[in-house]
C-alpha angles and dihedrals in degrees: 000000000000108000107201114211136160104249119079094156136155126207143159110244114303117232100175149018118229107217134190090222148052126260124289113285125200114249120183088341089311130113103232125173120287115250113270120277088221106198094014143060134230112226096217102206118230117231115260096025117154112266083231104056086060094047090050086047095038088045085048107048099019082223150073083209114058130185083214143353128216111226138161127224093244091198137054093251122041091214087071088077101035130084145171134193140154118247142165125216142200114206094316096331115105109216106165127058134168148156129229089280116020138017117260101196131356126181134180092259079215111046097018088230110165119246111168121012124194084342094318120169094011128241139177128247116235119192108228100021128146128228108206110184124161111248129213090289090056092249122129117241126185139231140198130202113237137198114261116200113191119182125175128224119212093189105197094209093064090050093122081070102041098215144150125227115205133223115210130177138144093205106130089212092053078052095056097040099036082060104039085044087060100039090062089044082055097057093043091057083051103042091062093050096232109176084217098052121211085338108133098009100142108222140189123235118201148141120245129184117253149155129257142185109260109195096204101172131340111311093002118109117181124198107234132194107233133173102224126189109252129198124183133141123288107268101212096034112118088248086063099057088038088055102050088045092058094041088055098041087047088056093056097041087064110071113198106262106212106200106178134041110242081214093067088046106120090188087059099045100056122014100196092237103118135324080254090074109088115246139207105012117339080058093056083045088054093042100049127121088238101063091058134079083241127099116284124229112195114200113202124209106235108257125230127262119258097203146049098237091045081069141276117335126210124313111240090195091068112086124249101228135017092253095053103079093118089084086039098058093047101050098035095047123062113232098005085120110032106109088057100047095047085043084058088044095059099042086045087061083046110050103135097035084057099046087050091051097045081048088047091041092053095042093051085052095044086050091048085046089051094050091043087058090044095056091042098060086043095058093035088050087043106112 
């Protein structure tokens, strides 16, 4: 049986996970969570990690708690290192977990007793509900599914070890912005058609303060300060200023094609609104950006090449006008005009036999004229 899950993710061996807060403090004899690091994170060491990789990372940041960190996607989609599912938890044992649509695993937090195993029997996720178990006391708790956003880190500095960091947060607002940060990392990739997509694009991790949308009761909404995780690429890596120069370069090397005349716009020309509104095109002159206050845009017709090597010039077998097709006809079709043209040959050969017969063919009319007109006064004198 296939088990669909969001995360279909690569990464190299993680040796830490990068948090938003301190470490767990003891409150009325509880571990609650440690106050929020604000602008920095906590690199919360994996058990077994190889003494080296902290010193190379120690000698490198000074610090178990950067500002930032420099990283590098490792893979040509940067959905191939991300995930996201929903999962309950009791103290630090996870004992929910489910997709957008099912849930993978549930177990009695309590007694441990297995209820769904590897999405067995299914059931469906929905967003919102509420677990209620009895705990050791016989009284019910209850439990809610959050988002769990997980990100890894291929730092480049560390290459020699060849290790992952992983980010990992349940705000719901790191949720919204990490996704929407590497989608755009994403289209850039694209954009600039690189075979290797967003593979090798350095990046900047970092938190920034922002505001974000608190629904405190039904119909309330509060504005909240929080510190969210940001990823965008390195500034002043070399990608950055490549990327700016193609995009740049891509802009100019797509002139603005203008494929109808505004003048011919019938929309343009008359608005419907009343018989009061101009219309053709006094109406255009009335209309145009440079008679306002406004800013003017000026579109330009493309020109046409003058040169043959600018690009093909205009075609002389197309006709001038809509009426003239008679020449085009002629010149564009074989044979068309064939019968004219042999019938100009031969009377070319001919000349002087043609123009005696045209002088013996108009002297034998003039003669038949002058007999007519004879016949006619003799009948017309006869008693």
């Amino acid at each position: 049986m296939t088990i669909r899950t969001v995360r279909q993710s690569a990464a190299f061996p993680t040796v830490a996970i990068l948090r938003k807060g301190g470490p767990k403090v003891k409150k009325d004899g509880r571990e609650v969570m440690g106050p929020d690091l604000n602008d920095r994170f906590r690199v919360d060491w994996l058990p077994g990690v190889d003494p080296s990789t902290k010193e190379l990372f120690m000698s490198i940041y000074q610090t178990d708690q950067p500002h930032s960190l420099r990283a590098m996607i490792a893979f040509p989609s940067v959905w191939q290192s991300w995930s996201t599912t929903n999962e309950a938890y009791w103290g630090s044992t996870r004992f929910a977990h489910a997709d957008n649509e099912r849930y993978l695993f549930l177990y009695n937090p309590f007694t441990w007793e297995p209820i769904i195993v590897r999405g067995e029997p299914f059931k469906p996720f929905i967003p919102g509900e509420v677990l209620t178990f009895q705990n050791k006391q016989g009284e019910p708790q209850a439990f809610k599914l959050r988002a769990t956003t997980r990100f890894d880190l291929f730092l480049p500095e560390l290459v020699a070890c060849f290790v992952t960091f992983q980010i990992k947060t349940r705000s719901s607002g790191d949720l919204i912005k990490l996704r929407r940060n590497l989608a755009a990392i994403q289209a850039a990739a694209e954009a600039l058609g690189q075979r290797t997509g967003a593979a090798g694009i350095p990046i900047v991790v970092s938190r920034h303060e922002d505001t974000v949308h608190w629904h405190k009761a039904p119909g309330q909404t509060v504005p909240v300060k929080k510190w969210l995780i940001d990823v965008r690429p390195d500034p002043t890596s070399r990608w950055a200023q490549t990327f700016a120069e193609r995009l740049s370069a891509l802009a100019l090397d797509m002139p603005l094609a203008v494929e109808e005349d505004p003048a011919e716009d019938e929309d343009l020309l008359n608005d419907g609104e009343g018989d009061d509104k101009k219309q053709g095109q006094e109406g255009l002159a009335a209309q145009s950006p440079a008679t306002t206050a406004g800013s003017t845009v000026i579109v330009e017709a493309p020109k046409e090449p003058e040169s043959v090597d600018d690009g093909p010039g205009a075609d002389p077998l197309l006709p001038k006008s809509p009426k003239d097709w008679t020449t085009f006809w002629k010149v564009s079709v074989p044979g068309l005009g064939v019968e004219n043209e042999r019938a100009q040959q031969e009377a070319a050969k001919h000349r002087d036999a043609i123009a005696a017969y045209h002088a013996l063919m108009v002297a034998k009319n003039a003669t038949i004229m002058v007999a007519h007109s004879v016949t006619i006064k003799a009948s017309c004198q006869a008693p």
